[in-house]
TORPA-4810 file (N, C-alpha, C, O; in nm, 3 decimals):
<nodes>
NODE_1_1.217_0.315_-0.777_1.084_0.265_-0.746_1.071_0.239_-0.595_0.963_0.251_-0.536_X
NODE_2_1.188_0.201_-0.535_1.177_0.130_-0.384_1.196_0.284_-0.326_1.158_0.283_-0.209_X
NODE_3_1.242_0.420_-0.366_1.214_0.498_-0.289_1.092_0.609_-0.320_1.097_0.715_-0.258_X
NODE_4_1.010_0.591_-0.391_0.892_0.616_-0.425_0.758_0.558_-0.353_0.646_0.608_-0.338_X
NODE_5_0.835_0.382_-0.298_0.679_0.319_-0.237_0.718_0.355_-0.073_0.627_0.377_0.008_X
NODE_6_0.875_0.359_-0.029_0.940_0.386_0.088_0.855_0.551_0.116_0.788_0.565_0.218_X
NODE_7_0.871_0.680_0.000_0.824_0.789_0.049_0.673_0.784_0.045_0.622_0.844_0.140_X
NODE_8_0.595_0.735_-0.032_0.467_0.712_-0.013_0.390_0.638_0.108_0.285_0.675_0.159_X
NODE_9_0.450_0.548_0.136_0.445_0.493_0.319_0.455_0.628_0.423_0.367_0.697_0.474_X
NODE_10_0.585_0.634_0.430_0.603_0.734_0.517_0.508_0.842_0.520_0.454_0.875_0.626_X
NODE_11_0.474_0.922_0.370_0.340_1.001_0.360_0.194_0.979_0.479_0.141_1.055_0.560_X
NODE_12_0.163_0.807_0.428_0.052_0.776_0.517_0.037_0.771_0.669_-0.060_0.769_0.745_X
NODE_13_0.190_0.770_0.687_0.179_0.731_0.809_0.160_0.853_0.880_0.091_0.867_0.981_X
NODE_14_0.253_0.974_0.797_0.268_1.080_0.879_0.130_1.142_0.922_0.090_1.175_1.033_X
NODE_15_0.051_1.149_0.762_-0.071_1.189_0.719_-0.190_1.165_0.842_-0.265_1.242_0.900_X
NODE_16_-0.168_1.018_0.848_-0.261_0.929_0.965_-0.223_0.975_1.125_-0.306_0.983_1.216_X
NODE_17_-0.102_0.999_1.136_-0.064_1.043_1.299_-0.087_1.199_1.308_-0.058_1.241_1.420_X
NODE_18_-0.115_1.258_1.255_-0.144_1.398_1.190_-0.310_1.387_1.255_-0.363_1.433_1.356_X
NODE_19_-0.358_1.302_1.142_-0.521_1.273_1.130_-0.569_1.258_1.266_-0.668_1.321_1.303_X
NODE_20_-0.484_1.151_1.370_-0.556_1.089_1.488_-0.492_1.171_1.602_-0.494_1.109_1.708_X
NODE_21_-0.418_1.331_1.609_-0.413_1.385_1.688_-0.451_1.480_1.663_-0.444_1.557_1.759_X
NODE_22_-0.515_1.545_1.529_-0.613_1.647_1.509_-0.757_1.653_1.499_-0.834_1.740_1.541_X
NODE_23_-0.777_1.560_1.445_-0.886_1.496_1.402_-0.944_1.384_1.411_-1.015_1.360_1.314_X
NODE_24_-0.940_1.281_1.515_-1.001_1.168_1.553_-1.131_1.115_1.520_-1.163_0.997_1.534_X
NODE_25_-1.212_1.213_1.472_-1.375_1.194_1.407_-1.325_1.133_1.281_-1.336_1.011_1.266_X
NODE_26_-1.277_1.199_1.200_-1.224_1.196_1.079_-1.214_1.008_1.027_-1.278_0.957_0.935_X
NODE_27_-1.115_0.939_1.121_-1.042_0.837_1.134_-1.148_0.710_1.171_-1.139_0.594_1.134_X
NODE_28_-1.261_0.779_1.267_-1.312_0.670_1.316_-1.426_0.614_1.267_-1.502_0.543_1.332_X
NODE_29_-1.446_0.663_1.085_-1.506_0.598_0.995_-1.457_0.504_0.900_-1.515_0.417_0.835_X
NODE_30_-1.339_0.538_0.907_-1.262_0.473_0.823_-1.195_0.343_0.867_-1.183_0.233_0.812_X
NODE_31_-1.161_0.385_0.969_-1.031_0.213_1.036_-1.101_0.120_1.018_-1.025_0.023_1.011_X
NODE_32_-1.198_0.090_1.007_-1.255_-0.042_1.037_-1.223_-0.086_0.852_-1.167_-0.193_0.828_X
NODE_33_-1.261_-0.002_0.747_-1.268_-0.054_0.613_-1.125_-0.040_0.574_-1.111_-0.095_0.465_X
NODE_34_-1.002_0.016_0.622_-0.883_0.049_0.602_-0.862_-0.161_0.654_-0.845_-0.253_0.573_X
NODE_35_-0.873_-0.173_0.801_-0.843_-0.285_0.812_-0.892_-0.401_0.724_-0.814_-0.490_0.692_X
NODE_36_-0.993_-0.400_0.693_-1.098_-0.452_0.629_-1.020_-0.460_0.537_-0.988_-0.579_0.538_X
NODE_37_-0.951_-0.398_0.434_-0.896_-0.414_0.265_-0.760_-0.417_0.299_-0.680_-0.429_0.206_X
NODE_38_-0.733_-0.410_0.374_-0.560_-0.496_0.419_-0.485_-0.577_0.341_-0.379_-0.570_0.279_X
NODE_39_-0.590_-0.672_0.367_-0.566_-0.829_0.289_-0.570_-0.851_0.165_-0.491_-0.931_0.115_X
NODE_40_-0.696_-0.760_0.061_-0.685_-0.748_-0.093_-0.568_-0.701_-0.123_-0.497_-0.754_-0.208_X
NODE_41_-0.516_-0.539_-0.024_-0.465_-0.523_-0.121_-0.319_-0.576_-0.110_-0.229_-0.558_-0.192_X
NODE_42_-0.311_-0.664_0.039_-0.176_-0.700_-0.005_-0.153_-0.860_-0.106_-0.052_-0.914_-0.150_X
NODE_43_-0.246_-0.882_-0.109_-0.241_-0.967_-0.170_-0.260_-0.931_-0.381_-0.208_-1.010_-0.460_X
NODE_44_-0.302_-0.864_-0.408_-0.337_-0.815_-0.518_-0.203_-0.745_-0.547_-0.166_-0.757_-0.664_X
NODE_45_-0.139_-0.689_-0.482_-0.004_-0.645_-0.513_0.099_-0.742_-0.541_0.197_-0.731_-0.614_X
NODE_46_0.057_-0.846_-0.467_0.164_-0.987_-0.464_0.159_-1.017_-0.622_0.263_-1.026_-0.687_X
NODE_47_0.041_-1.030_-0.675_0.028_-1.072_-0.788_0.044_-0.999_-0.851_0.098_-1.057_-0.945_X
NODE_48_0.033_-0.856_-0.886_0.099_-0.783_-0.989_0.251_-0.767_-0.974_0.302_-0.738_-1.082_X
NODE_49_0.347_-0.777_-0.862_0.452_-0.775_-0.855_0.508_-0.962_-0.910_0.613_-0.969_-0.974_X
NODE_50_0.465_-1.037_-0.893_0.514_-1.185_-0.920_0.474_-1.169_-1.130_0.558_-1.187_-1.218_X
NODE_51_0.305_-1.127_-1.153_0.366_-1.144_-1.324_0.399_-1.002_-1.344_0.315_-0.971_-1.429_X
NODE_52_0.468_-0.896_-1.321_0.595_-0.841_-1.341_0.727_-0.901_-1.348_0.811_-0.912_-1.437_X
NODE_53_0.721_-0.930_-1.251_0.866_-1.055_-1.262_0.837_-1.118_-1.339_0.864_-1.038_-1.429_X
NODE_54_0.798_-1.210_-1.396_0.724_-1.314_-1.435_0.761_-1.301_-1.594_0.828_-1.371_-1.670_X
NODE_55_0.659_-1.140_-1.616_0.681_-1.085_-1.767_0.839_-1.040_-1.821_0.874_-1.058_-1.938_X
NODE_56_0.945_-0.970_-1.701_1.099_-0.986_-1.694_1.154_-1.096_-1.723_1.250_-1.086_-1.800_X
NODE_57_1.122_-1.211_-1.685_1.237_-1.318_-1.680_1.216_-1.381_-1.815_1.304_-1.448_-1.870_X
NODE_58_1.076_-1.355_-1.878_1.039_-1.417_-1.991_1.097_-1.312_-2.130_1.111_-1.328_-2.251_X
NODE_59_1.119_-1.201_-2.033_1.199_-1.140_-2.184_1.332_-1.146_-2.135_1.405_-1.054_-2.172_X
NODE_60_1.385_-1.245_-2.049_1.506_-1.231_-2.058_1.548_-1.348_-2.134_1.649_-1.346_-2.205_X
NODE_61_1.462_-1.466_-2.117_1.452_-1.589_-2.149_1.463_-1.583_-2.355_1.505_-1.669_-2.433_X
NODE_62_1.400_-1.434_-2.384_1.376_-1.487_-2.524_1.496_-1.430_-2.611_1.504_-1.456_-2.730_X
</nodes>
């Protein structure tokens, strides 16, 4: 799993440095709402990763 979210990063990044030396129009609709949802989604991940855990420890518990 950790090298699935590790190669999927790397994807964006490459994807995006790709994007902003070919295509700079492309990009300069987007950054502002990319920054903009930052925060949901790191936070929304927090919480599906904590009751994942959460739902683990409780079946380890039973």
């Amino acid at each position: 799993m950790r090298h699935a979210l590790i190669l999927i990063l790397v994807a964006l990044i490459t994807i995006s440095i790709i994007l902003v030396i070919y295509r700079p129009d492309l990009l300069e609709d987007i950054w502002l709402w990319l920054v903009g949802l930052i925060g949901p989604i790191i936070g929304f991940t927090k919480a599906i990763v904590k009751s994942i855990s959460n739902f683990f420890k409780s079946m380890d518990h039973a």
